[in-house]
C-alpha positions in Angstrom: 14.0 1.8 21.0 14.3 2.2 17.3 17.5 3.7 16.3 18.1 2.4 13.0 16.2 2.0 9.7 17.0 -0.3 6.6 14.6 0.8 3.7 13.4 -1.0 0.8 13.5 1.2 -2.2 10.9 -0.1 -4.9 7.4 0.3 -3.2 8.7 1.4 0.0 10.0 5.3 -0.8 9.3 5.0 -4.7 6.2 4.2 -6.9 8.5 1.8 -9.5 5.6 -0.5 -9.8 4.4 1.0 -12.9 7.8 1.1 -14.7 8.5 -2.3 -13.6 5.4 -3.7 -15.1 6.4 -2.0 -18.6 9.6 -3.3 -18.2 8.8 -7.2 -17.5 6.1 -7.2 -20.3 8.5 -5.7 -22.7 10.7 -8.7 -21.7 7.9 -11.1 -21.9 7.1 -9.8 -25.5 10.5 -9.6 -26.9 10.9 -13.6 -25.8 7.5 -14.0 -27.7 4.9 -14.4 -24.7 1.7 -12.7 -23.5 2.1 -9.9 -21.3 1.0 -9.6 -17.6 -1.8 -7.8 -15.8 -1.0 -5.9 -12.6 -2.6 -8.3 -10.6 -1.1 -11.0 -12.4 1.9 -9.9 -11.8 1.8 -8.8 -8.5 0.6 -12.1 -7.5 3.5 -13.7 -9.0 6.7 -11.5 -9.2 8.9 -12.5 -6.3 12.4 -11.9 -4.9 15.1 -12.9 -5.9 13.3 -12.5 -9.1 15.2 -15.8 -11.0 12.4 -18.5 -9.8 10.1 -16.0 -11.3 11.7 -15.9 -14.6 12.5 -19.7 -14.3 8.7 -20.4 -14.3 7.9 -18.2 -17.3 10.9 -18.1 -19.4 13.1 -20.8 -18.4 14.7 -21.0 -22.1 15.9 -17.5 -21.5 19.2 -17.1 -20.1 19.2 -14.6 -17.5 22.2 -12.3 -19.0 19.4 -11.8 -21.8 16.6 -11.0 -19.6 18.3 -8.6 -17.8 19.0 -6.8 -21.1 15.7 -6.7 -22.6 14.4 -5.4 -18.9 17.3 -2.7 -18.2 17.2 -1.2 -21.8 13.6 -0.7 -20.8 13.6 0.5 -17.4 16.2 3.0 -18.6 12.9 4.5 -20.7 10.2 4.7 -18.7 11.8 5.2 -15.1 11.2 8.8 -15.6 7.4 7.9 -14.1 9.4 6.6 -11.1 8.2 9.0 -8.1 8.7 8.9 -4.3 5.8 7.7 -2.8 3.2 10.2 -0.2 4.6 10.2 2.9 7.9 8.8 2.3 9.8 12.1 2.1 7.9 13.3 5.6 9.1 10.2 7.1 12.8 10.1 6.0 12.6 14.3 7.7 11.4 12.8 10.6 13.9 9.9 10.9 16.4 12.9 10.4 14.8 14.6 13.5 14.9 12.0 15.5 19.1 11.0 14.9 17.5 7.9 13.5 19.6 6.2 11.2 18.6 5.2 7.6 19.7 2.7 4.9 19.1 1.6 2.0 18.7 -2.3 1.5 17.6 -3.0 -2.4 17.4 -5.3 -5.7 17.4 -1.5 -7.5 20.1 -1.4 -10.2 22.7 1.2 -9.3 22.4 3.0 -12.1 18.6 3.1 -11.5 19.5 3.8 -8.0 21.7 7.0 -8.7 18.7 8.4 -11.5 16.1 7.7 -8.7 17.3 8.8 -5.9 18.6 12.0 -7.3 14.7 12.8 -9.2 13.4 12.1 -5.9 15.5 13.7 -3.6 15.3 11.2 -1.4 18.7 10.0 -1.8 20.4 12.6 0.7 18.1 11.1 3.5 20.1 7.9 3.2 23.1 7.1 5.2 24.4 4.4 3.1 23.3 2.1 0.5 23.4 -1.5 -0.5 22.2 -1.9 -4.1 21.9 -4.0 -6.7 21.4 -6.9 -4.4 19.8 -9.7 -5.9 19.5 -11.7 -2.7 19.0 -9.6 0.5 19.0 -11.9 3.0 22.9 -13.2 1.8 23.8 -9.4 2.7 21.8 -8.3 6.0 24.4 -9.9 8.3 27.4 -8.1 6.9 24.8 -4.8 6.8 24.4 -4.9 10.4 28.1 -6.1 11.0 29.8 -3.3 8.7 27.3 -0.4 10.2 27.5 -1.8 13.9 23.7 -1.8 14.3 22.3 -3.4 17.2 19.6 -6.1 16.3 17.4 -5.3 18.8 17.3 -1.4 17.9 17.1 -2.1 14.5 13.9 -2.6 12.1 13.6 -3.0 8.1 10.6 -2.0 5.9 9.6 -3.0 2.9 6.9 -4.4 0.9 7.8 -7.7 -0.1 7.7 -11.0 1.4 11.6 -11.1 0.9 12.0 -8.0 3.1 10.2 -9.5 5.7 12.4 -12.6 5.5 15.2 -10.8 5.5 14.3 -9.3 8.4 13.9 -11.8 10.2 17.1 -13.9 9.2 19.1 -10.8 10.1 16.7 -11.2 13.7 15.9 -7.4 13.3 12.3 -5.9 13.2 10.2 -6.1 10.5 7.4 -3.6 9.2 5.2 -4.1 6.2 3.9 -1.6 3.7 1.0 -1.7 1.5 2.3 1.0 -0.8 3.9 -1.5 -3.0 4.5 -5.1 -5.0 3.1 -7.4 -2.6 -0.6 -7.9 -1.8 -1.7 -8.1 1.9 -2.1 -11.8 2.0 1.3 -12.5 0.8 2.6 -10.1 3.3 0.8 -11.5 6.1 1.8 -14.9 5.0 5.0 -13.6 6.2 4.9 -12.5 9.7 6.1 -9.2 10.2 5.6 -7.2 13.4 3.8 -4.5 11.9 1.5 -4.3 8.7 1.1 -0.5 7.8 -0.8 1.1 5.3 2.0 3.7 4.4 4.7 5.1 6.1 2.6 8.3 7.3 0.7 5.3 9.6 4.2 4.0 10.4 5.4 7.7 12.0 1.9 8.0 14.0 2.8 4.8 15.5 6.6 5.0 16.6 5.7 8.8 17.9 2.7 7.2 19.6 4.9 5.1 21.3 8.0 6.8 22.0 10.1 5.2 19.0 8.8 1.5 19.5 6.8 -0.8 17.4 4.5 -1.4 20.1 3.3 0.3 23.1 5.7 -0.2 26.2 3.9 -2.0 29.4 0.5 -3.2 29.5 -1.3 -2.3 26.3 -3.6 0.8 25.9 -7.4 0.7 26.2 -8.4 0.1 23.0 -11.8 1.1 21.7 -14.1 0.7 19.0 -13.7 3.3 16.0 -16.5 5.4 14.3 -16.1 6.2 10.7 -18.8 7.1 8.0 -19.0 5.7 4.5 -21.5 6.0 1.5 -22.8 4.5 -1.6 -22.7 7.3 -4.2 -25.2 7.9 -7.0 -24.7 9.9 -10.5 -27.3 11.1 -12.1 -27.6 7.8 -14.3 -28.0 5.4 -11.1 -25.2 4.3 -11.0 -22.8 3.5 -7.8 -19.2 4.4 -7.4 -17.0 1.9 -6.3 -13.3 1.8 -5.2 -11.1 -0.7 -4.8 -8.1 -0.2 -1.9 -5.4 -1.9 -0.7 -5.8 -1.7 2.8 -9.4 -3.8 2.1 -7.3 -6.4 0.6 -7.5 -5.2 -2.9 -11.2 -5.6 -2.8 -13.9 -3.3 -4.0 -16.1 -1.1 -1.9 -17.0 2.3 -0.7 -15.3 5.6 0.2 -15.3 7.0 3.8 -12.9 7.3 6.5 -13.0 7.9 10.6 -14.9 10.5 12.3 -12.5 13.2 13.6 -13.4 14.2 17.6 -15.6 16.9 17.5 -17.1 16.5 14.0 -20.9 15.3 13.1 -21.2 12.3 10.9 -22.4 13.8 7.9 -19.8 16.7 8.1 -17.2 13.9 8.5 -18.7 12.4 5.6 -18.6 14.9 3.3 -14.8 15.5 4.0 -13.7 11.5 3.6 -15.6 11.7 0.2 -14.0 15.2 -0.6 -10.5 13.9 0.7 -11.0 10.5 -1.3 -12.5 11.3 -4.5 -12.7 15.0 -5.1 -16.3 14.8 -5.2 -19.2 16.8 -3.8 -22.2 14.8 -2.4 -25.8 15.8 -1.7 -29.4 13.8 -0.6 -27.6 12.1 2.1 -29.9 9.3 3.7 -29.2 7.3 6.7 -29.2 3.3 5.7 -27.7 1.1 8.9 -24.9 0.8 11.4 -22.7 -2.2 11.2 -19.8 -3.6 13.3 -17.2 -5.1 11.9 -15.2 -6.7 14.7 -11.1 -8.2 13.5 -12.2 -9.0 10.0 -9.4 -10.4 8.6 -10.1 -8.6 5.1 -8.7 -5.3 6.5 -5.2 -5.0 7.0 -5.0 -4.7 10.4 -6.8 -6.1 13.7 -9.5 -3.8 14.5 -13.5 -2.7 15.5 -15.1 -0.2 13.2 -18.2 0.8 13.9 -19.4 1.5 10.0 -22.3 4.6 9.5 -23.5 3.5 6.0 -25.3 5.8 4.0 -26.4 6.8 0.6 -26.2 9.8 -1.6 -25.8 11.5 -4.5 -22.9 13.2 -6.6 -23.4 16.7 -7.6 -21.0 19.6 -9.1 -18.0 17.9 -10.5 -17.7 14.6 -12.3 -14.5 13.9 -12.4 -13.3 11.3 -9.8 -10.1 12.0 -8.4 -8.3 9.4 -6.0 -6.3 10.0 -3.1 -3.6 7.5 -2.3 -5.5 5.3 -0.1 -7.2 4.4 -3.1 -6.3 2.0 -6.3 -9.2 2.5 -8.9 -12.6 3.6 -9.3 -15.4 2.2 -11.4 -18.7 3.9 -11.7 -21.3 0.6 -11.9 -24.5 -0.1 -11.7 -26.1 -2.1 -8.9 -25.9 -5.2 -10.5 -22.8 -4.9 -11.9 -21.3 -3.7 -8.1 -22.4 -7.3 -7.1 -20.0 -9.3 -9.6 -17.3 -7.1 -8.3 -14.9 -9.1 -5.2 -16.4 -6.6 -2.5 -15.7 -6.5 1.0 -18.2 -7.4 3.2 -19.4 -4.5 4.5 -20.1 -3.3 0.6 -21.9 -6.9 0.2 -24.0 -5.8 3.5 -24.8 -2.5 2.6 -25.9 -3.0 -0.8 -28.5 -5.8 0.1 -29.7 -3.5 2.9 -30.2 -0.9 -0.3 -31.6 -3.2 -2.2 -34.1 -4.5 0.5 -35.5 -1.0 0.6 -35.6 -0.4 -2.7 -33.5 2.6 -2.2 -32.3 4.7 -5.0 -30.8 8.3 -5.5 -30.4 10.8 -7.5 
């Protein structure tokens, strides 16, 4: 049974990704080089950070860097907010008499502005910050705080938490709420991928405080959900792009809730998703897609694809699940990396000449 929780801080309980990004190109442009896209950067930026700056700015002595990036930081960490979910699961950890710490590369100052904006700092027992190297610290953590190994689990986003984690021989749970992409993260082993920590708390009450079920597993069975390719009145499609679907593009929808019709649960994924109203809803194709190693986690969907149109409001407003939007025509939808579901659905549209709106 889980009894104690070490947190990650930056993408685990607080959106810093933004402010980070700000910060590093600021340092990048004050030592005269070209600044970083997200993905770029999240593809890059490790921990510890110094073999990242060693590849880029190698001239730059590290005293400097830390300078440039702090003096920053300082200004734009006001955009630094605590993630969905994150509060809800620190109240449930409280509930339960789990214990919670706090495990992070944050800067204590930064630590001590954050945590008190947030108010997530009262939810945390103790905290080790400003720690450049976790995995040089999680012995003593567990040794100072008597934590049992076996009882004990750490979360975070980063392949370095999941090291740590592992060199400590504690649990270790991934998040996709944060730096590191899905690949890199599953290039690391951890016992649980998660989309968020809302999925995390589903899971340990699920199974009475454990990672996994206790004796032989549960019957697992396939899983409805609906989804849809949505026109504007201009013909074009809108496309998202999500973590969960490895950072590539495709379509909004979600599962069908017991009880609830198709279209009805259609309309509320696409409501819940993107703020939007849909009409001229048309039936297109069923498809299974059986452990596709695109989505984050093992699992058999069985996808209800449809098309339809957008009507009422025009603004598209994302939920978390969701990165970015694009409204695109068909062609330009197929340059896009899609999943493949998307990929199948959209020849199937195109192979009946569909259109709407």
């Amino acid at each position: 049974m889980i009894r104690n929780i070490i947190f990650d801080w930056s993408g685990t309980l607080v959106d810093d990704l933004p402010a980070v990004l700000r910060a590093t190109n600021h340092v990048f442009r004050q030592a005269g080089r070209e600044e970083l896209s997200l993905d770029q950067f999240r593809a890059e930026f490790c921990l510890p950070f110094q073999p990242f700056y060693d590849r880029h700015l190698p001239e730059v002595p590290l005293a400097q860097l830390e300078v440039w990036f702090h003096e920053r930081f300082r200004e734009v960490q006001d955009s630094v907010e605590a993630l969905p979910h994150a509060r809800e699961f620190l109240v449930f950890c409280r509930g339960r008499g789990v214990r919670t710490f706090l495990l992070s590369t944050v800067h204590p100052d930064h630590w001590e502005t954050q945590s008190v904006r947030s108010g997530l700092g009262s939810f945390v027992d103790r905290p080790y910050v400003g720690v450049p190297n976790k995995r040089k610290v999680i012995h003593q953590m567990l040794a100072e705080n008597g934590l049992a190994a076996h009882e004990t689990i750490f979360i975070g986003d980063m392949q370095h938490d999941i090291e740590t984690a592992r060199h400590g021989g504690i649990g270790a749970v991934a998040v996709l709420t944060g730096f590191n992409k899905l690949e890199q993260l599953r290039a690391a082993g951890p016992d649980l991928i998660v989309e968020h920590l809302g999925e995390l708390r589903e899971i340990l009450e699920r199974n009475g405080m454990h990672l996994a079920a206790a004796g032989p597993a549960a019957e697992q069975r396939p899983v409805a959900t609906v989804g849809a390719l949505i026109f504007d009145e201009h013909g074009r499609v809108l496309m998202i792009r999500t973590q969960k679907w490895s950072h590539l593009w495709g379509i909004p929808g979600g599962k069908i809730k017991f009880g609830e019709d198709s279209v009805a649960a259609l309309r509320r994924e696409i409501k819940e998703e993107t703020d939007l109203e849909i009409d001229g809803i048309e039936f297109v194709l069923v498809q299974d897609c059986i452990h596709s190693r695109e989505f984050y986690r093992d699992a058999h969907f069985l996808l209800l694809n449809y098309t339809c149109r957008r009507v009422g409001e025009t603004t598209v407003r994302l939920n978390e699940e969701a990165e970015e939007s694009r409204w695109v025509t068909l062609a330009e939808a197929w340059k896009l990396p899609l999943n493949t579901p998307t990929k199948i659905l959209l020849a199937a549209v195109a192979g009946r000449g569909a259109t709407v709106g």
